[in-house]
ZAMARGU-4260 file (C-alpha; in steps of 0.2 Angstrom, whole numbers, plus 5000, padded with zeros to 4 digits):
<rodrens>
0) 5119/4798/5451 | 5105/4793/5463 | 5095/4811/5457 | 5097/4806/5438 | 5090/4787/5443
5) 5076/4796/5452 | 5072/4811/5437 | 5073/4797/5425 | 5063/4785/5434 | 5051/4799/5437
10) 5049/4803/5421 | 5045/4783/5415 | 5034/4783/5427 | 5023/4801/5418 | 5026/4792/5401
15) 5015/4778/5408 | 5002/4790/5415 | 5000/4802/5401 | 5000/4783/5390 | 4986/4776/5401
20) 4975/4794/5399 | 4979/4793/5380 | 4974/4775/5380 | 4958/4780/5390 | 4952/4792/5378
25) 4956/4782/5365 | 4945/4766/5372 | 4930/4781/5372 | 4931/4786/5353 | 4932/4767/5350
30) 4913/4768/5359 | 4907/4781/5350 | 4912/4773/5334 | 4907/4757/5336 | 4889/4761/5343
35) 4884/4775/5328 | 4885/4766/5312 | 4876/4749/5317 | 4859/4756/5315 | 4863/4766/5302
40) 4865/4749/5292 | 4855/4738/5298 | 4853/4732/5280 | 4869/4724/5280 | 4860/4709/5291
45) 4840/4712/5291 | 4840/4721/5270 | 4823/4709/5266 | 4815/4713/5283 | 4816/4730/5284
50) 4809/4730/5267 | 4796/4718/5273 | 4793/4729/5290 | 4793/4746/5281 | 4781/4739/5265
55) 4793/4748/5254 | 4803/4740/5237 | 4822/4740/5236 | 4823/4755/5226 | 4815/4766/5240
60) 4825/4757/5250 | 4843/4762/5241 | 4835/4779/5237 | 4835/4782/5257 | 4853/4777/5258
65) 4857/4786/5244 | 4848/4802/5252 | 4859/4798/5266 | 4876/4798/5255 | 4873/4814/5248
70) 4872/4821/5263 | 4886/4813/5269 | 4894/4820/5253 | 4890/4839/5257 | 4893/4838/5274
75) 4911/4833/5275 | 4919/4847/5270 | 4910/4857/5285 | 4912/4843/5296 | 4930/4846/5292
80) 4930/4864/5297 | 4921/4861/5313 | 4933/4850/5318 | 4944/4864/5319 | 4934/4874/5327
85) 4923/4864/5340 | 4929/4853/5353 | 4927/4834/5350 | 4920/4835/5367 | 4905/4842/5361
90) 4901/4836/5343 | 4903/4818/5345 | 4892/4818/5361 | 4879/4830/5351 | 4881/4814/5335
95) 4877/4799/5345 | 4862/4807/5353 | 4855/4812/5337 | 4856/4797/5327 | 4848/4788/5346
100) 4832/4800/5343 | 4830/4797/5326 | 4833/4779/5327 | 4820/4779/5343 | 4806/4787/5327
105) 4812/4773/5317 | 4807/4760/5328 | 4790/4766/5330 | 4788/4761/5308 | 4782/4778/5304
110) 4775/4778/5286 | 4786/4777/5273 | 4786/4796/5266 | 4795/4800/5283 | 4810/4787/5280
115) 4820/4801/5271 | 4819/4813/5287 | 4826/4798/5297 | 4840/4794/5285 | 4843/4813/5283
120) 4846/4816/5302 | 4856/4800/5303 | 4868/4809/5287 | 4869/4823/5300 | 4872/4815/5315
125) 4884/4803/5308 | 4894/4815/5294 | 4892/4833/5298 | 4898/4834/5316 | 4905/4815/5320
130) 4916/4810/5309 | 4930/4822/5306 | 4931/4825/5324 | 4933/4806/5328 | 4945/4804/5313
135) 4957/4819/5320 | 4954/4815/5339 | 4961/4798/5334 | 4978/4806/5323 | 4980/4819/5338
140) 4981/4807/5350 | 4995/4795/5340 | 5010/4796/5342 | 5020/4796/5324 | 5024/4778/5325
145) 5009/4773/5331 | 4996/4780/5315 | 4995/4762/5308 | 4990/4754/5324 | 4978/4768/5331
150) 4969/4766/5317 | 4970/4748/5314 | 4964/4747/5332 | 4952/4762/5328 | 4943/4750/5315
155) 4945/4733/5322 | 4938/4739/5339 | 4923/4749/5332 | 4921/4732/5321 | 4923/4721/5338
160) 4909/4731/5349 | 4899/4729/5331 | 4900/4713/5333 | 4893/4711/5349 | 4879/4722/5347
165) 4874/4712/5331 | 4878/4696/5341 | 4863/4700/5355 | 4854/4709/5339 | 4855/4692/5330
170) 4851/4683/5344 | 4834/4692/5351 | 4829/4694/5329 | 4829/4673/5331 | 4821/4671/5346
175) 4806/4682/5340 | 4806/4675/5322 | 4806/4657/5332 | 4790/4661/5340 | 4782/4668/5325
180) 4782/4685/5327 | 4779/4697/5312 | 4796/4707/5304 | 4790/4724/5313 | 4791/4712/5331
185) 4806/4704/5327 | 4814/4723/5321 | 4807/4732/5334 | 4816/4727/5352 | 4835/4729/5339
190) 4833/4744/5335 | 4828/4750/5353 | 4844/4741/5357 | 4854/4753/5346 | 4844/4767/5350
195) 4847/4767/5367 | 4864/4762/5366 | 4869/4776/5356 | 4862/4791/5370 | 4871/4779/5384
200) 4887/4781/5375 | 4884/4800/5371 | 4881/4804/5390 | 4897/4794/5393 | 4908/4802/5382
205) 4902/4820/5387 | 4906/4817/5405 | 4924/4807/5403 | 4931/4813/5385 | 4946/4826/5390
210) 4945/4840/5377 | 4964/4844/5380 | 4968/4826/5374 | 4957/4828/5359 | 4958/4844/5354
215) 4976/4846/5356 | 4988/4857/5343 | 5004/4865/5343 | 5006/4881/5348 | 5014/4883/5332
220) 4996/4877/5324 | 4985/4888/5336 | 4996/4903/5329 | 4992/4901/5309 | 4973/4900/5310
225) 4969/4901/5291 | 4955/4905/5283 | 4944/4889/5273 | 4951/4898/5256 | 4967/4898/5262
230) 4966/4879/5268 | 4958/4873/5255 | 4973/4883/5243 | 4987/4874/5254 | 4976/4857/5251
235) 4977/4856/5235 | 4996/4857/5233 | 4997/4843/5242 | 4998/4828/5228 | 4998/4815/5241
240) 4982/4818/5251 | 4973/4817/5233 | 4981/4800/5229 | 4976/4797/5245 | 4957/4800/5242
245) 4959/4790/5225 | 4964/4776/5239 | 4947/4779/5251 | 4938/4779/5234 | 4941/4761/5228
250) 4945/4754/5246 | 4929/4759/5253 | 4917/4751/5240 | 4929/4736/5244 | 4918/4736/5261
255) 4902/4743/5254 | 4898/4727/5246 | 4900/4716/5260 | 4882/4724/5264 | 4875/4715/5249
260) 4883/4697/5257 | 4865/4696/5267 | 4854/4698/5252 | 4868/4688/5241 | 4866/4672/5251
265) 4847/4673/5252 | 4841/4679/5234 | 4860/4669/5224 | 4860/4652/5235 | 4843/4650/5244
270) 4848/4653/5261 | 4834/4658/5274 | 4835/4675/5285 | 4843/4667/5299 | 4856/4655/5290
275) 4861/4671/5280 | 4862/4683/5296 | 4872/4670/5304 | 4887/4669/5290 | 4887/4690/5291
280) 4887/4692/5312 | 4904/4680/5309 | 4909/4691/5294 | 4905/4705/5309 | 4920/4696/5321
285) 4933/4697/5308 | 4934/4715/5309 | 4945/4717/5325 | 4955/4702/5316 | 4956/4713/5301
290) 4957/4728/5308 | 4969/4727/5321 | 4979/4715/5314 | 4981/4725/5298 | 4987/4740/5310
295) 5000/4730/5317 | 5005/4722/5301 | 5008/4739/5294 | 5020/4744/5307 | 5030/4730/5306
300) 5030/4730/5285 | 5024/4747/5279 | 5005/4754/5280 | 5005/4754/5261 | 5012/4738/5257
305) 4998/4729/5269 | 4986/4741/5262 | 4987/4734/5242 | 4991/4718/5248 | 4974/4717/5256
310) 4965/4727/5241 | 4972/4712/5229 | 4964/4699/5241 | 4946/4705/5245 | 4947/4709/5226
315) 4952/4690/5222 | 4937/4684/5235 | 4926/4694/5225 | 4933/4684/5210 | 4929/4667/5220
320) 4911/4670/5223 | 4908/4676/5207 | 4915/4660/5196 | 4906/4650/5212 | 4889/4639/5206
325) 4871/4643/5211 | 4873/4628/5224 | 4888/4630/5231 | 4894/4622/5247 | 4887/4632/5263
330) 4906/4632/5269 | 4913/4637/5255 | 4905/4653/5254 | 4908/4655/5272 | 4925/4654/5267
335) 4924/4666/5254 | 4914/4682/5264 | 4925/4680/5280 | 4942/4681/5267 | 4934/4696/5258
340) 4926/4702/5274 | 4943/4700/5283 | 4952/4711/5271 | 4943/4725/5269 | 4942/4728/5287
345) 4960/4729/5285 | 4960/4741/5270 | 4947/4753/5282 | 4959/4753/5295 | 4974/4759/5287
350) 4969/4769/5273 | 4968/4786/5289 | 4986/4780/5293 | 4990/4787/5276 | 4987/4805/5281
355) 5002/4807/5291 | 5014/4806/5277 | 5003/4818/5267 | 5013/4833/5277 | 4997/4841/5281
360) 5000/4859/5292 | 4991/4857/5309 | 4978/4871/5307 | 4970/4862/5293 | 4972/4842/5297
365) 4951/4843/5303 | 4948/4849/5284 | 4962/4841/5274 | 4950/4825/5286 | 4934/4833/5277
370) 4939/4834/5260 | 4947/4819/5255 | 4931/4812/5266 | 4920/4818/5252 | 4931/4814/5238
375) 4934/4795/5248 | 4914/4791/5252 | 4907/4795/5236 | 4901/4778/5237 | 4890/4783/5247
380) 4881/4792/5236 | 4883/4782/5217 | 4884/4765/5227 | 4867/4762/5230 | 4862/4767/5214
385) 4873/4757/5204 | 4867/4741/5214 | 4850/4743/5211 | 4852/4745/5194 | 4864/4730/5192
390) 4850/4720/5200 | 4837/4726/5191 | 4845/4722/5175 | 4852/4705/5178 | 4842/4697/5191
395) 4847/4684/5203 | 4863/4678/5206 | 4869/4685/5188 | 4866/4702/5195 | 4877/4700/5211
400) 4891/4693/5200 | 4892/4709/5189 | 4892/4721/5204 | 4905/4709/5212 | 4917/4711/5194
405) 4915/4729/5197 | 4920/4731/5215 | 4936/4718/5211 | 4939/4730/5198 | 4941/4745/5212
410) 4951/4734/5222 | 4965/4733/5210 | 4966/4752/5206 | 4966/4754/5225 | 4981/4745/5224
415) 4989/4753/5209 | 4985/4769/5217 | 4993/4764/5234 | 5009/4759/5225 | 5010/4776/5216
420) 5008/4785/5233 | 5020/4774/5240 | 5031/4782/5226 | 5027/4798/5227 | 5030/4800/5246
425) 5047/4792/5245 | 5051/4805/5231 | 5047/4818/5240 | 5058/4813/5256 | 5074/4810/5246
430) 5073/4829/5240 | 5082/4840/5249
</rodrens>
C-alpha cells in the first residue's frame, strides 16, 4: 500500500512538473505574440499622426496595409506548411527580429515610396513564418479540455502585454506632444520602443523555447507525412474546418474596426489626438478581460455558444454608436468601444478553439492552421479598401456609420455560422 501511495504521489508530483514546463512555454508564445503586432498597427491609436509624420494621404496609407494583407493572404498556406516542417523554435524567433529591423527603418521616416518594403517585410515576418507556428505550438501544448482557455488566454494575454506597451507608448506620445514637439518627435522614441522590444523577445525565446514542447506529435503523426496535395485533399473533406473559416471571416472584421475607433472619435465627435488615444489604450485593457474570460466562459458553457453570444454583442455596440448623435456624451461612447472592444477580443480568442473539434489528422494541423488562415484573414486584404472607399464617399461621421452597418452585419452571420457548426459537429458525433 505505502509503494502505491509513493508511485501515485510520484506521479502527481511529474504532472505538476511537466504542467509548470507547459505553462512556461506557453507564458513565451504569449511574449512573442503580444510584442509583434503593436507596431504593425500603430494606426489603431496614432492613424492621423503617421499620416501627418510620413506626409502621406489615407489612401496610401490603406494601400500599404492592404499591400500588407495580400501578403498575409499568400503567405498562410506556406506558413502552414512550414509549420510542419520547421521548428517553432526557430521561425518565431526569425519573425520577431525581422519585423524589429524593419520597424528600426521605419523609425528613421524614410520617404514614402519605401513604406510598401516596410509593410512587406512586416507581411513576412508576421504571416509567413509566425503565425501558424504560434497558432500550432499553442493547440499542441493544450490539453483537450483546455483548447478554449489556452486560447482565450493566448488572446487576452497578447492583448494584456499590448496593453502595456501602448500604455508607456501613450504615455511618452503625450509627454512629447506636451512639450511641442512635431508628429515625427512624438513617433519616433514608440516605435524604437517596439522595435527594440521585438529583437529582445526574439533572443528570449531562442534561448528558452523547448522545441519538444512545441514541436511535439504522435508517433502515429510522424509516421503519415503527407504530401501538400494530399493534405490539402484530406482538408477539404472536412466540412467543419470550412465553417470554421466562414466563422474567422466575419469574427475578425468584428476586431478590424476597432482600429477605425481612433480616427472615429477624432474626425465623428471632435476629440483631440490625446483624448482619442486615451479611450483606445482602455479599449487595449479589455482584451485580457475579453480574452481570458471568454476562454473560461467557454469551458464552462460551450466555446461555441460564447463565441455567437459575443458576435451578437459587438454587432449590437456597433448598432449603438451608429444611431449615437454627433455630440454625444464622451462617457457614452466610452461605453460603447470598451463593450464592442470587449467582445471581440472574446470572439479572437475562441474562434482557434474551434479547431479541435474539426477532427484534423496530426500531420496536417500546421496547414489545415494555414488555410483556413487565408480564407479567415481576408480582411486583411478587402478591409482597408472597403474603408477608404466608405469614407470617401460619405465623409464624416456618415461614413463611419456605414462601415459600422456593415461590420454588425458580419457579426450576425458569424453567429449564424457558429450555430450551424455547432450543428454540424454534433451530427457528426452522434453517427456511428
Amino acid at each position: 500500500m505505502i509503494d502505491t501511495f509513493a508511485i501515485a504521489a510520484g506521479s502527481s508530483a511529474l504532472q505538476k512538473k511537466q504542467d509548470l514546463k507547459r505553462y512556461f512555454q506557453f507564458a513565451l508564445l504569449l511574449l512573442a505574440a503580444g510584442t509583434i503586432y503593436p507596431m504593425l498597427y500603430l494606426r489603431q491609436n496614432y492613424e492621423l499622426t503617421i499620416l501627418d509624420a510620413f506626409r502621406i494621404s489615407k489612401d496610401e496609407l490603406e494601400n500599404s496595409y492592404a499591400l500588407m494583407g495580400v501578403i498575409y493572404l499568400i503567405a498562410y498556406g506556406p506558413s502552414g506548411w512550414l509549420a510542419d516542417k520547421m521548428s517553432a523554435r526557430i521561425l518565431i524567433p526569425f519573425s520577431l527580429a525581422l519585423v524589429g529591423v524593419f520597424g528600426l527603418w521605419f523609425a528613421s521616416f524614410p520617404d514614402k515610396q519605401f513604406l510598401p518594403l516596410i509593410f512587406a517585410g512586416w507581411g513576412i515576418g508576421a504571416g509567413l513564418t509566425f503565425w501558424a507556428a504560434l497558432i500550432k505550438s499553442v493547440k499542441l501544448l493544450a490539453k483537450r479540455d483546455e483548447q478554449g482557455r489556452f486560447f482565450g488566454i493566448l488572446d487576452g494575454g497578447r492583448g494584456l502585454i499590448e496593453a502595456v506597451l501602448a500604455t508607456a507608448a501613450l504615455s511618452i506620445f503625450a509627454y512629447m506632444m506636451h512639450n511641442s514637439a512635431t508628429s515625427r518627435q512624438a513617433m519616433q522614441p514608440i516605435v524604437y520602443m517596439y522595435s527594440i522590444s521585438c529583437l529582445l523577445i526574439a533572443v528570449l525565446i531562442f534561448v528558452f523555447l523547448d522545441k519538444r514542447d512545441v514541436d511535439a506529435v504522435s508517433d502515429a503523426a510522424r509516421r503519415d507525412k503527407v504530401g501538400l496535395i494530399t493534405g490539402l485533399r484530406i482538408l477539404l473533406g472536412i466540412p467543419q474546418l470550412w465553417l470554421m473559416a466562414f466563422i474567422i471571416l466575419t469574427g475578425y472584421q468584428l476586431f478590424w474596426v476597432t482600429y477605425s475607433f481612433s480616427s472615429f472619435l477624432r474626425q465623428g465627435h471632435g476629440m483631440d489626438a490625446v483624448a482619442a488615444g486615451t479611450i483606445t489604450v482602455i479599449k487595449l485593457w479589455m482584451r485580457p478581460i475579453g480574452g481570458i474570460g471568454g476562454g473560461f466562459l467557454g469551458n464552462r458553457f460551450s466555446n461555441e455558444n460564447v463565441l455567437a453570444g459575443a458576435m451578437l454583442l459587438a454587432a449590437a455596440g456597433l448598432v449603438g454608436l451608429m444611431i449615437l448623435p454627433e455630440y454625444a456624451n464622451t462617457y457614452v461612447l466610452l461605453a460603447f468601444v470598451l463593450l464592442i472592444g470587449t467582445m471581440s477580443y472574446t470572439v479572437r480568442g475562441l474562434y482557434w478553439a474551434l479547431l479541435d473539434k474539426c477532427q484534423v489528422p496530426a500531420a496536417v494541423i500546421g496547414l489545415a492552421i494555414g488555410v483556413v488562415s487565408m480564407v479567415g484573414y481576408l480582411p486583411d486584404v478587402f478591409l482597408p479598401e472597403i474603408n477608404a472607399a466608405v469614407l470617401t464617399k460619405f465623409p464624416g461621421l456618415t461614413g463611419f456609420k456605414v462601415y459600422f452597418g456593415y461590420i454588425a452585419l458580419c457579426g450576425v452571420l458569424g453567429a449564424v455560422g457558429v450555430f450551424y457548426f455547432k450543428k454540424s459537429t454534433k451530427k457528426e458525433r452522434a453517427q456511428p
